[in-house]
N, CA and C atoms as an extended XYZ file, in Angstrom:
561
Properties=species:S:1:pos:R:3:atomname:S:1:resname:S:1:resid:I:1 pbc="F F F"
N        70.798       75.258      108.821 N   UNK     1
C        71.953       74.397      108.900 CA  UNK     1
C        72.768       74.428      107.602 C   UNK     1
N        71.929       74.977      106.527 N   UNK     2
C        73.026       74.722      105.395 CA  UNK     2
C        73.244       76.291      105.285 C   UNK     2
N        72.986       77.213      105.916 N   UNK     3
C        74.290       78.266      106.055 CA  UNK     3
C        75.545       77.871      106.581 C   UNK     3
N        75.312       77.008      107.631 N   UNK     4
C        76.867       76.466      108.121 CA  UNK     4
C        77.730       75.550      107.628 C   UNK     4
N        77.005       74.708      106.711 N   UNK     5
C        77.563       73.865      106.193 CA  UNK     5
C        78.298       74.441      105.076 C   UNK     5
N        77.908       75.798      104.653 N   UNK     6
C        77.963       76.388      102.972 CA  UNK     6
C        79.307       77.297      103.765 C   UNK     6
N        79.437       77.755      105.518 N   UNK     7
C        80.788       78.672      105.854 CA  UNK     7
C        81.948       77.820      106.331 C   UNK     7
N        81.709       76.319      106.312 N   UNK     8
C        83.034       75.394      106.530 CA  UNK     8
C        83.441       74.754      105.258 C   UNK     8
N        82.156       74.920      104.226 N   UNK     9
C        83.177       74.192      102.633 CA  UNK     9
C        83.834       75.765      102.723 C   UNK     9
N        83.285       76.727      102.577 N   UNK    10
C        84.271       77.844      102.094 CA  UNK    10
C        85.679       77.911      103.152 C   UNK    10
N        85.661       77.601      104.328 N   UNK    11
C        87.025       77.211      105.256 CA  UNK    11
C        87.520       76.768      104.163 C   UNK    11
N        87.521       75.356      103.453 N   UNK    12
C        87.951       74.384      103.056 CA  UNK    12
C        88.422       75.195      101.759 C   UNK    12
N        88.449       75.813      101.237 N   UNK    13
C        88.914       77.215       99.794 CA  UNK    13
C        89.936       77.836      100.586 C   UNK    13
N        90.195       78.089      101.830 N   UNK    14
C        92.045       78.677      102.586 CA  UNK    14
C        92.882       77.793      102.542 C   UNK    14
N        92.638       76.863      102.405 N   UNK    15
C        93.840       74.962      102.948 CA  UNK    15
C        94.474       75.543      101.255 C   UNK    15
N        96.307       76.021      101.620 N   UNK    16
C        96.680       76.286      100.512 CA  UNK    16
C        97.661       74.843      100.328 C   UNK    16
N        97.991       74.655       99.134 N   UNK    17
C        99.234       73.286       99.181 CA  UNK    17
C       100.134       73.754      100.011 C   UNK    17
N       100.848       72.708      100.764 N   UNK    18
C       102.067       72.649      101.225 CA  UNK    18
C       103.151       73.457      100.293 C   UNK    18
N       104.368       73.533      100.642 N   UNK    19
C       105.669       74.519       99.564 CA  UNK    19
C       105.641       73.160       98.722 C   UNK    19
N       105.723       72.155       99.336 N   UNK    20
C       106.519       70.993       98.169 CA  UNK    20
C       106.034       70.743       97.059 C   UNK    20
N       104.031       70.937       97.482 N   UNK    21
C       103.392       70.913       96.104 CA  UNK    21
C       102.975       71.834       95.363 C   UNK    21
N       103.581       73.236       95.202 N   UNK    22
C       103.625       73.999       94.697 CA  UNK    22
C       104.586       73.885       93.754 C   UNK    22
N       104.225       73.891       92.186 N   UNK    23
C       105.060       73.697       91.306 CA  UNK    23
C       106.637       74.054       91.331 C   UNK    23
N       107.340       73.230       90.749 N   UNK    24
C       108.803       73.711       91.038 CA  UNK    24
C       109.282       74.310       89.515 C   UNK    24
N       108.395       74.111       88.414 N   UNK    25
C       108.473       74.764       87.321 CA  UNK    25
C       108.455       76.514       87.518 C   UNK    25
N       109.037       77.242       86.570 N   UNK    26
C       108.608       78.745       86.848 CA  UNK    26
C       107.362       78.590       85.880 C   UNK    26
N       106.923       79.545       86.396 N   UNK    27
C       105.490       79.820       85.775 CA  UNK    27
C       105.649       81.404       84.977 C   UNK    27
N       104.645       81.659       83.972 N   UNK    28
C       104.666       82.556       83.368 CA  UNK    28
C       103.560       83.678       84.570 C   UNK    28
N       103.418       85.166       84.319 N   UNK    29
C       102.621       85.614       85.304 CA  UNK    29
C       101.501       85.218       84.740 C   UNK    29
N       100.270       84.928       83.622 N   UNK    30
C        99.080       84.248       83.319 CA  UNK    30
C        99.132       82.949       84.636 C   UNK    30
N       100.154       82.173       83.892 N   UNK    31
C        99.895       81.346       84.913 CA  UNK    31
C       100.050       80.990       86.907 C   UNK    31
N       100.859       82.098       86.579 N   UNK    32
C       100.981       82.320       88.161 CA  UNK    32
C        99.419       82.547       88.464 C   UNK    32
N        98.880       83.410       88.254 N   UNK    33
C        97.858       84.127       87.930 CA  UNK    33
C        96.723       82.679       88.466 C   UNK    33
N        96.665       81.970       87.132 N   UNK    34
C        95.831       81.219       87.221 CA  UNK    34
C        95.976       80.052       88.271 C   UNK    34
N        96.972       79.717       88.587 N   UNK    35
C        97.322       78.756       90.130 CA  UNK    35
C        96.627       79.279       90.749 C   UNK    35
N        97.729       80.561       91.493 N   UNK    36
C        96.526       80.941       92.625 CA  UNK    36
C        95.320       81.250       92.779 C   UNK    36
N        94.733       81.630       91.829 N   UNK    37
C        92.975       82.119       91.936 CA  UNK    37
C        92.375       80.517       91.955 C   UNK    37
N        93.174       79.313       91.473 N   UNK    38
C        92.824       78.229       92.237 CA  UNK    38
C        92.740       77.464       93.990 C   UNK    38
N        94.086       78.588       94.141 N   UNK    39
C        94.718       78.170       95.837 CA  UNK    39
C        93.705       78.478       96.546 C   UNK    39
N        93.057       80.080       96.333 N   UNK    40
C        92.459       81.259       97.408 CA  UNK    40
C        91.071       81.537       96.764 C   UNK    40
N        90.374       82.144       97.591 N   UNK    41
C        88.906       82.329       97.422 CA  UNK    41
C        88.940       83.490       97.109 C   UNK    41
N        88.288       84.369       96.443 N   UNK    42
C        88.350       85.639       96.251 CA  UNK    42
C        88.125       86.616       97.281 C   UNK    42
N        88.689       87.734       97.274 N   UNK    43
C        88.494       88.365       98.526 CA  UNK    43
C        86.778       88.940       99.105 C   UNK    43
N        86.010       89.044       97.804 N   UNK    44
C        84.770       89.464       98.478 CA  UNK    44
C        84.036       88.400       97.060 C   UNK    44
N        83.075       87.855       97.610 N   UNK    45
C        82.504       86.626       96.427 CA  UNK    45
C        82.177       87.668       94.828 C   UNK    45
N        81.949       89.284       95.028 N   UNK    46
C        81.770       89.494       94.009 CA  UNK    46
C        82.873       89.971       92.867 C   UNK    46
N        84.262       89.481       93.780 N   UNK    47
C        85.275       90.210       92.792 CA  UNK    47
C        85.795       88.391       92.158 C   UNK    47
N        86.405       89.032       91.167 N   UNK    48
C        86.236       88.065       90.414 CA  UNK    48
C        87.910       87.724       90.489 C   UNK    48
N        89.120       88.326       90.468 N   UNK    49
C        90.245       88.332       90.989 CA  UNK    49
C        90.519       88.431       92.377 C   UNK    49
N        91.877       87.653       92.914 N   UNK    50
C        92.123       87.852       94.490 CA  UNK    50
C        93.456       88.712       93.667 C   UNK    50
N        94.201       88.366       92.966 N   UNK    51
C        95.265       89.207       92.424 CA  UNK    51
C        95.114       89.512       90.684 C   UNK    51
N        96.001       90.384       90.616 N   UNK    52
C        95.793       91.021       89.010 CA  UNK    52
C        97.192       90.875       88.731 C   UNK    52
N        97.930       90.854       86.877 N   UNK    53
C        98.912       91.200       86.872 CA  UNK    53
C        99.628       92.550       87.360 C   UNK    53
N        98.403       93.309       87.351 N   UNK    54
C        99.255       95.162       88.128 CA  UNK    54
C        99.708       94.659       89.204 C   UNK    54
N        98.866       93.963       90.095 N   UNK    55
C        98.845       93.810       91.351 CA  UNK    55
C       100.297       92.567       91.773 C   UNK    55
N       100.643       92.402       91.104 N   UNK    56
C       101.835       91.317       90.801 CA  UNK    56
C       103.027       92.565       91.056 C   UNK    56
N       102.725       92.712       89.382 N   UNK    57
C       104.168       93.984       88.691 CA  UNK    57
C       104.048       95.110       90.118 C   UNK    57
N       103.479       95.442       90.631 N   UNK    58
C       103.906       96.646       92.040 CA  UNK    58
C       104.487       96.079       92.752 C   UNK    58
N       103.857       94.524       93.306 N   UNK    59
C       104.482       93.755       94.556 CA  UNK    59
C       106.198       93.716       93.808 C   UNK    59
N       106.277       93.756       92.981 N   UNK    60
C       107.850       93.294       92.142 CA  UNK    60
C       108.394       94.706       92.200 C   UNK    60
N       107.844       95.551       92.023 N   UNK    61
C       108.565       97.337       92.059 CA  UNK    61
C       108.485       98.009       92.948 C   UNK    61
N       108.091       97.172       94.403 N   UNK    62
C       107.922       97.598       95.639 CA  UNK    62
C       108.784       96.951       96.845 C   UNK    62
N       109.565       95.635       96.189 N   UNK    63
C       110.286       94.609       96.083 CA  UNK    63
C       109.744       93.736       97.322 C   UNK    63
N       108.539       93.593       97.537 N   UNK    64
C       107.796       92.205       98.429 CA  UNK    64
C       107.925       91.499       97.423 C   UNK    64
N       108.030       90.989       96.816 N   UNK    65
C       108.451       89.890       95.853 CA  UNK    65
C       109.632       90.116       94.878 C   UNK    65
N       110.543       89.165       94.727 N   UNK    66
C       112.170       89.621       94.151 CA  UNK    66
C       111.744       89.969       92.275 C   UNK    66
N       112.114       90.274       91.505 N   UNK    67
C       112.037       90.214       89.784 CA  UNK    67
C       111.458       89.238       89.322 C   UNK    67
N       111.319       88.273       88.729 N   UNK    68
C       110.844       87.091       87.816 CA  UNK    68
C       111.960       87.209       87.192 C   UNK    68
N       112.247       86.066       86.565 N   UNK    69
C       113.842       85.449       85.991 CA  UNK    69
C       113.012       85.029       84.489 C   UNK    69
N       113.660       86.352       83.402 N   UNK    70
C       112.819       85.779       82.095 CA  UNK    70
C       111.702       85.812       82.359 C   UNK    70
N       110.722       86.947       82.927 N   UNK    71
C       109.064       86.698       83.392 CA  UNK    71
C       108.425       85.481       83.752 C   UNK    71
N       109.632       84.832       84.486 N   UNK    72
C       109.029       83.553       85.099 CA  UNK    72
C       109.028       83.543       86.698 C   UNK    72
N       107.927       83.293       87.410 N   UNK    73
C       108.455       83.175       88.884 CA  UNK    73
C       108.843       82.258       89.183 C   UNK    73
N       109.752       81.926       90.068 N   UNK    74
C       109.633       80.360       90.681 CA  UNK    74
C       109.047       80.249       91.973 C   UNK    74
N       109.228       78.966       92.610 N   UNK    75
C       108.293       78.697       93.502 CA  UNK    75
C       108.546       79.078       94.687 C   UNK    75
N       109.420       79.843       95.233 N   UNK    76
C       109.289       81.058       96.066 CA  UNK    76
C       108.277       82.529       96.097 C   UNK    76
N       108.396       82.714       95.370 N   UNK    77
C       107.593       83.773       94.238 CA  UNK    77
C       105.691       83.318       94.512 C   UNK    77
N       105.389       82.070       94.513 N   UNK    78
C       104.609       81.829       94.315 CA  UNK    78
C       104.152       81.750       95.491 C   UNK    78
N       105.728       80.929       96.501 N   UNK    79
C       104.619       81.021       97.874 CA  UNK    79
C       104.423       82.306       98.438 C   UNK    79
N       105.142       83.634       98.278 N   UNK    80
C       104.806       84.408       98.375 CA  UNK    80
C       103.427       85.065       98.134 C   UNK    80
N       103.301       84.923       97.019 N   UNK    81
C       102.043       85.348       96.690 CA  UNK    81
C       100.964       85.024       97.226 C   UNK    81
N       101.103       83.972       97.157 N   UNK    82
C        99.860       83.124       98.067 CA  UNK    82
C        99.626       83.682       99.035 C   UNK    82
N       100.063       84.134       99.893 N   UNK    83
C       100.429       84.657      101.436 CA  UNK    83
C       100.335       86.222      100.950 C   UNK    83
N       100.890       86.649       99.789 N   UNK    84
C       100.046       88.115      100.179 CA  UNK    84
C        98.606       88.416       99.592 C   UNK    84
N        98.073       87.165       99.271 N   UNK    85
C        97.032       87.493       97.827 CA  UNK    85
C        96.146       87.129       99.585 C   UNK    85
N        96.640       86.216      100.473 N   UNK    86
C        95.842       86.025      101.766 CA  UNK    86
C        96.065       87.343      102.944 C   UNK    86
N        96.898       87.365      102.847 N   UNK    87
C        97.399       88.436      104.146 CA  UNK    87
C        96.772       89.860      103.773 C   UNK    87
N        96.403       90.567      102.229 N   UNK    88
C        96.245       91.793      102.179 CA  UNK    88
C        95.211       92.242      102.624 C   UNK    88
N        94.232       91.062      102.853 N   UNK    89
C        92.890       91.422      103.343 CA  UNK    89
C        92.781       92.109      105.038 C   UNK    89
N        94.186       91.963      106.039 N   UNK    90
C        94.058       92.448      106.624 CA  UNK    90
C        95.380       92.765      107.272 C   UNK    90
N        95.800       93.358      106.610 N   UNK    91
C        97.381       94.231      106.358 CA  UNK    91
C        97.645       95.044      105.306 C   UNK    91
N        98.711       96.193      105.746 N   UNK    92
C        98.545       96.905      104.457 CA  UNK    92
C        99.933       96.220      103.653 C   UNK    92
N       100.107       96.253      102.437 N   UNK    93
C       101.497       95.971      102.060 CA  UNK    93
C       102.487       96.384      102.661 C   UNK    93
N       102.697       97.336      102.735 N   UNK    94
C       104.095       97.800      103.281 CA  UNK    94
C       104.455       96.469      104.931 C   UNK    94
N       103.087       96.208      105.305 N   UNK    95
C       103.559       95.319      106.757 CA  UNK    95
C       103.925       94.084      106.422 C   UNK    95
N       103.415       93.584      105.269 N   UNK    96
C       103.645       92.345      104.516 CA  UNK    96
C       104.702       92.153      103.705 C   UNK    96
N       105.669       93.518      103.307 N   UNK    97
C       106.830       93.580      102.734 CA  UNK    97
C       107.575       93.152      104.392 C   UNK    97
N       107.385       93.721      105.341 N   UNK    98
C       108.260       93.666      106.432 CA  UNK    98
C       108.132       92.525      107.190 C   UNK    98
N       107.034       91.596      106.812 N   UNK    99
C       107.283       90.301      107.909 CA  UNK    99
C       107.986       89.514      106.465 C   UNK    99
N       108.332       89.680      104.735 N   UNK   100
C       108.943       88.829      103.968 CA  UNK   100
C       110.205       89.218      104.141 C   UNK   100
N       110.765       90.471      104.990 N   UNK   101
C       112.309       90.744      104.836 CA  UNK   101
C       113.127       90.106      106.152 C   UNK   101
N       111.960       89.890      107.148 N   UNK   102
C       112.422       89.249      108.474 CA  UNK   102
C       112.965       87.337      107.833 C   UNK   102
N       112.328       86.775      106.484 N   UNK   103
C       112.763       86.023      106.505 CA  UNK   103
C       114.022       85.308      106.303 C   UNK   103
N       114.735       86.257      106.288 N   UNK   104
C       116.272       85.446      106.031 CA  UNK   104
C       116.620       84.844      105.289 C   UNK   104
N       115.783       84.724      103.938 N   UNK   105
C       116.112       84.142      102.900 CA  UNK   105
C       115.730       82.678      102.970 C   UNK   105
N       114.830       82.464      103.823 N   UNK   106
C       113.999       81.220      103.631 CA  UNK   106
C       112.344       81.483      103.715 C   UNK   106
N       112.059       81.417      102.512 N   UNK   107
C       110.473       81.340      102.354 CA  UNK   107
C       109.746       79.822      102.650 C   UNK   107
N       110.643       79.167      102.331 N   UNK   108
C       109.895       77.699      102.734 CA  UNK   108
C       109.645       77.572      103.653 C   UNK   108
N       110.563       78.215      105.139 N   UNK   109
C       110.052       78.149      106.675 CA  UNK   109
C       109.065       78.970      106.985 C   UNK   109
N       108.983       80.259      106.241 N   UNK   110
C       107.895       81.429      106.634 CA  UNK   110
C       106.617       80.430      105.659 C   UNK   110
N       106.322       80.031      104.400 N   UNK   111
C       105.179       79.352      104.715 CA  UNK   111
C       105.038       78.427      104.984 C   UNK   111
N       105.568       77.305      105.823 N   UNK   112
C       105.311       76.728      105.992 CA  UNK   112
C       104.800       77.507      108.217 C   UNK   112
N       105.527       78.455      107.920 N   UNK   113
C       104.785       78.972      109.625 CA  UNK   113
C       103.325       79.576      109.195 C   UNK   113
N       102.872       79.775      108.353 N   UNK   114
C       101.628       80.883      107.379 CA  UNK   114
C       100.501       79.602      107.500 C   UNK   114
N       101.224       77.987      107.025 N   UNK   115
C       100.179       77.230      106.680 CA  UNK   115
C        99.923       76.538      107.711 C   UNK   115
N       100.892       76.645      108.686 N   UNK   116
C       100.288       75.940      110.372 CA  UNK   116
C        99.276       77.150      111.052 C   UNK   116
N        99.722       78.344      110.857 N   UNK   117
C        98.715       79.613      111.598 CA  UNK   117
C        97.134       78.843      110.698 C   UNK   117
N        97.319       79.174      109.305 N   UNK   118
C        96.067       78.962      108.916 CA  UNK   118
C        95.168       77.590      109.283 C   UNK   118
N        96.170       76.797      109.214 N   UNK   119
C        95.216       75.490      109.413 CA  UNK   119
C        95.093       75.615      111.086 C   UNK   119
N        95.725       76.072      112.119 N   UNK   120
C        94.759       76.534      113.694 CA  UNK   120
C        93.782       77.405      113.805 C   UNK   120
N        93.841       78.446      112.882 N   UNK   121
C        92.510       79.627      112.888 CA  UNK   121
C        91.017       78.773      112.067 C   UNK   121
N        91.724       77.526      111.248 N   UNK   122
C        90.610       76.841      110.502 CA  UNK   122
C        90.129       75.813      111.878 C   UNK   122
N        91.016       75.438      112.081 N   UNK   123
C        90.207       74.269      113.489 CA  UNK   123
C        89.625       75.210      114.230 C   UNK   123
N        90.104       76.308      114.739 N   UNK   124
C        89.373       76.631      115.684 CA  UNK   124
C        87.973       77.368      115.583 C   UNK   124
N        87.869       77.794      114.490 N   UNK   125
C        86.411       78.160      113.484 CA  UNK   125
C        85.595       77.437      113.725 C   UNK   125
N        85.828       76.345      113.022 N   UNK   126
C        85.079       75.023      112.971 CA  UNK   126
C        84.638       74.032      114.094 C   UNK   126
N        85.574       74.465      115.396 N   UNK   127
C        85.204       73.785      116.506 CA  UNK   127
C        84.501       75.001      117.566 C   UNK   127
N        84.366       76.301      116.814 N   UNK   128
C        83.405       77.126      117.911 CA  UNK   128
C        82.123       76.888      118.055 C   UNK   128
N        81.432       76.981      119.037 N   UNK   129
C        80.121       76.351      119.640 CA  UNK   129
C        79.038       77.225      118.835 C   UNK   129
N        79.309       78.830      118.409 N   UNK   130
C        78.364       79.648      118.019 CA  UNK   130
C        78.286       79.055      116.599 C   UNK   130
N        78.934       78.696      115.901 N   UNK   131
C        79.109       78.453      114.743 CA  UNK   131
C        78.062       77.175      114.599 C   UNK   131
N        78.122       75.813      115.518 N   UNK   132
C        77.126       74.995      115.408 CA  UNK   132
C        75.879       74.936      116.219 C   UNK   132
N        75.563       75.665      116.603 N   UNK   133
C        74.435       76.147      117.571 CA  UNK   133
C        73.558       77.277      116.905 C   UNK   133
N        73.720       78.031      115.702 N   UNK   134
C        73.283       78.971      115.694 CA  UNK   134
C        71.359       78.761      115.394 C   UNK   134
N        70.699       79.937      115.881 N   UNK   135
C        69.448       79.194      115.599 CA  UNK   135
C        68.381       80.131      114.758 C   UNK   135
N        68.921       81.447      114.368 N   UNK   136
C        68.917       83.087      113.582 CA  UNK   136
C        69.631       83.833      113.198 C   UNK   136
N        68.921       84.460      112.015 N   UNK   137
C        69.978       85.306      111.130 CA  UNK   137
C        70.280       86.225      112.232 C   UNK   137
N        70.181       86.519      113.401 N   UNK   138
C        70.455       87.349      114.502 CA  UNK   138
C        72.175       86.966      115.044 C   UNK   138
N        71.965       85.301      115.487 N   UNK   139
C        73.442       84.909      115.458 CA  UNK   139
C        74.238       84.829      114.743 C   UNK   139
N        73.925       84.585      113.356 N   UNK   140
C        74.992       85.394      112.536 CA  UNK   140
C        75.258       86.157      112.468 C   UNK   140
N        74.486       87.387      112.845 N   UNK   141
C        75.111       88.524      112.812 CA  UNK   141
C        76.221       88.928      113.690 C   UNK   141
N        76.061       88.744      114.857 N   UNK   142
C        76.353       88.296      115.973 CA  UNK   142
C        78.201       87.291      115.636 C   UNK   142
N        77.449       86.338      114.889 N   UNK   143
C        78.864       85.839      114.769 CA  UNK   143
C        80.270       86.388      113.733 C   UNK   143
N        79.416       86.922      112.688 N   UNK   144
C        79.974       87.728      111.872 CA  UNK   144
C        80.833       89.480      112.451 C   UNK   144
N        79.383       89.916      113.325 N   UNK   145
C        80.544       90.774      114.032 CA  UNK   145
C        81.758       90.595      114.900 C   UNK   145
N        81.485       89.276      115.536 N   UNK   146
C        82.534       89.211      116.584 CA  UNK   146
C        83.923       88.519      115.631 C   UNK   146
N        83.447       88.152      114.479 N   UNK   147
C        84.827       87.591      113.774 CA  UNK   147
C        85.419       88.647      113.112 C   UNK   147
N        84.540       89.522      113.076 N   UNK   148
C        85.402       90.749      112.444 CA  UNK   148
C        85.846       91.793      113.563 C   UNK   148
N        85.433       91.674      114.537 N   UNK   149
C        86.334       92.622      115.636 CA  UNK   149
C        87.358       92.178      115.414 C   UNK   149
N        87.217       90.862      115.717 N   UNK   150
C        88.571       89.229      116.035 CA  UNK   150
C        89.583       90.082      115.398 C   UNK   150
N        89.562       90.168      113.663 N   UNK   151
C        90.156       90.394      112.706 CA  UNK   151
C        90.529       91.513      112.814 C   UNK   151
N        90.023       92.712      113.336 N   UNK   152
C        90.350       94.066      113.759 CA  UNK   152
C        91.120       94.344      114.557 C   UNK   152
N        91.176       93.744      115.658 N   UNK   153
C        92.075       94.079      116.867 CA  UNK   153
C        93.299       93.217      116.748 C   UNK   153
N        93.218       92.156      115.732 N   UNK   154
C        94.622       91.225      115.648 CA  UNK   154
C        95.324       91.682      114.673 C   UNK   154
N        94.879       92.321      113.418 N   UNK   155
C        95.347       93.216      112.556 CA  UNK   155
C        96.363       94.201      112.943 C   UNK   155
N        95.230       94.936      114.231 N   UNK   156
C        95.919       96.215      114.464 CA  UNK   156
C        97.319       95.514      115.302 C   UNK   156
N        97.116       94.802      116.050 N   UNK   157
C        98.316       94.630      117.051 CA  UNK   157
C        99.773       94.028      116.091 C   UNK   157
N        99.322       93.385      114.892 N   UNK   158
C       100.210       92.772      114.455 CA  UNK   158
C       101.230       94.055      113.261 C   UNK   158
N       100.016       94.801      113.437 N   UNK   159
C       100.796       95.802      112.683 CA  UNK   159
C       101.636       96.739      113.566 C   UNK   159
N       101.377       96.817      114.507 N   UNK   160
C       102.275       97.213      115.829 CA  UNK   160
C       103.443       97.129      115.754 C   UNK   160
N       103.151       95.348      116.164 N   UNK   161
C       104.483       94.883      116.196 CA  UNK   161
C       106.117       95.115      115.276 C   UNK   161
N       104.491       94.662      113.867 N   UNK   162
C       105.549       95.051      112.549 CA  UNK   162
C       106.677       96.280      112.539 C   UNK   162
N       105.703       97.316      113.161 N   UNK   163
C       105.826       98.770      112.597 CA  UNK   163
C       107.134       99.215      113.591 C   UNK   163
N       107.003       98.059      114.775 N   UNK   164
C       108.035       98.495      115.799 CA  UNK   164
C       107.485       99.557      116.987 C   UNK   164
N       106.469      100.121      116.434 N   UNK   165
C       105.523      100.923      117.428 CA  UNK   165
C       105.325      100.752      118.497 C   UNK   165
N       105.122      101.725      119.421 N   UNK   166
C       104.512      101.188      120.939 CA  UNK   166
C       103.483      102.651      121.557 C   UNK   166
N       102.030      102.192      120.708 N   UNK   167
C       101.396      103.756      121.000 CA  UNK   167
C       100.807      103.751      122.111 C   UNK   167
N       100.817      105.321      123.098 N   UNK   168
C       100.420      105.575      123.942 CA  UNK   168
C        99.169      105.090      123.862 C   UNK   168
N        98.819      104.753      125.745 N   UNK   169
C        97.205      104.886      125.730 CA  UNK   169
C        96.379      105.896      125.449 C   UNK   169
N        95.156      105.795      125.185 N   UNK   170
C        94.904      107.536      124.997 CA  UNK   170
C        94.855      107.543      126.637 C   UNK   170
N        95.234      108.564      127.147 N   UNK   171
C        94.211      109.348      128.397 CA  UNK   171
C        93.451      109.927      128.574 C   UNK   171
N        92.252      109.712      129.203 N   UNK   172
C        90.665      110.827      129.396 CA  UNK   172
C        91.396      111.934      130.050 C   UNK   172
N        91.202      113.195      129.298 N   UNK   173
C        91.301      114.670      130.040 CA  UNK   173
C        90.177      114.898      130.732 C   UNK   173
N        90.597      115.232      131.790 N   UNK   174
C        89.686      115.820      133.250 CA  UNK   174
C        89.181      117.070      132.602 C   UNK   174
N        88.017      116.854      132.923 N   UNK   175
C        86.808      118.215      132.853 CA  UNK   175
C        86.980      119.484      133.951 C   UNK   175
N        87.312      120.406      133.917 N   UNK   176
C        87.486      121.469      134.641 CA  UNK   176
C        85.692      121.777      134.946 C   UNK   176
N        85.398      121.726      135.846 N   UNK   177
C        84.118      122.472      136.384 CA  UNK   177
C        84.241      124.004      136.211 C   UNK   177
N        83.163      124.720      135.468 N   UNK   178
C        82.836      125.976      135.168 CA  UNK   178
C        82.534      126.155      136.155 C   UNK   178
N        83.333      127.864      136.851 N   UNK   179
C        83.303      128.602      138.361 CA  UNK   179
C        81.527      128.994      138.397 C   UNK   179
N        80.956      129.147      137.620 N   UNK   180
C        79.701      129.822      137.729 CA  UNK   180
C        78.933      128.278      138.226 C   UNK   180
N        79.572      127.421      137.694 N   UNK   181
C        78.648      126.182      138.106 CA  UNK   181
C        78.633      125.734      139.867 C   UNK   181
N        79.847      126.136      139.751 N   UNK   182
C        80.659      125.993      141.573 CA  UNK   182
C        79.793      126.704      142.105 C   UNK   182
N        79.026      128.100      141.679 N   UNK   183
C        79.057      128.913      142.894 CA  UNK   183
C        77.602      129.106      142.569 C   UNK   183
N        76.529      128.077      141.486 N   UNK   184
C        74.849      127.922      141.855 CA  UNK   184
C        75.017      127.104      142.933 C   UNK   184
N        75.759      125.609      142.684 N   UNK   185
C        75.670      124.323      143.463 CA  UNK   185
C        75.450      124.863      145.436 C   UNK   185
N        76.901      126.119      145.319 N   UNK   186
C        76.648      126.715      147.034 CA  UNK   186
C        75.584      127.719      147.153 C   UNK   186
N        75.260      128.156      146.275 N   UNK   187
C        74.397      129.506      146.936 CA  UNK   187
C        72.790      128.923      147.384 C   UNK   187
């Protein structure tokens, strides 16, 4: 039971602030830096960063995030980040540059659509039956794979969408029967 209890405090490490309480000061990148590695959990418990300053300065020379004004971001900038320091784990950048250019020049509505998705994928975690029922490291496994298909197949589709794509199904090619096989089966 206190495996489960130890995978809903870590839920509770995604709940990012609202836009409003995200500083309205610009921040230096240290401190950008240091906010968010407060907001977000690290991407795998043994890395010790979810973002780096490189990892900043590209998003800025790749233009998913606009310049810094005087190496300061403001709090656009920040909610950005937040959202890609979350989103990269299962998107590549380039798809995450393309759902920040759909915004029209309002980031406050895109996260505030980022922090309603997250807080429904958190209820609904927390209210799945496997999750409080489990009774072996078997169902975790079990639960762990099926959250990562989850994450696999919603990934892929969303990158679809992004990409504008629409890929064929594959089709099974028909097996031609070998003539020598035709003509043991009659003889």
């Amino acid at each position: 039971m206190n495996e489960i209890k130890s995978l809903f405090e870590l839920l509770e490490m995604f709940k990012t602030p609202s836009y409003d309480k995200i500083p309205d000061i610009e921040l230096y990148m240290d401190q950008v830096l240091t906010y968010i590695k407060k907001q977000l959990p690290p991407v795998k418990p043994q890395d010790k960063e979810i973002l780096t300053g490189s990892m900043i300065n590209n998003y800025v020379k790749d233009n998913v995030i606009k310049n810094p004004k005087d190496k300061k971001y403001d709090k656009d900038a920040i909610a950005l980040l937040i959202m890609v320091a979350n989103l990269k784990r299962v998107l590549p950048i380039s798809d995450i540059k393309q759902i920040f250019q759909q915004k029209d020049g309002f980031t406050e509505n895109l996260y505030a659509i980022y922090q309603k998705q997250l807080e429904t994928v958190i209820k609904d975690i927390e209210s799945a039956g496997p999750w409080v029922n489990h009774s072996s490291e078997l169902d975790l496994t079990e639960i762990a794979l099926s959250l990562a298909v989850d994450a696999s197949i919603k990934s892929y589709i969303a990158h679809v969408i992004i990409s504008g794509t629409n890929p064929e199904p594959v089709k099974e090619k028909k097996k031609k029967e070998p003539k020598d096989k035709e003509k043991n089966v009659h003889a």
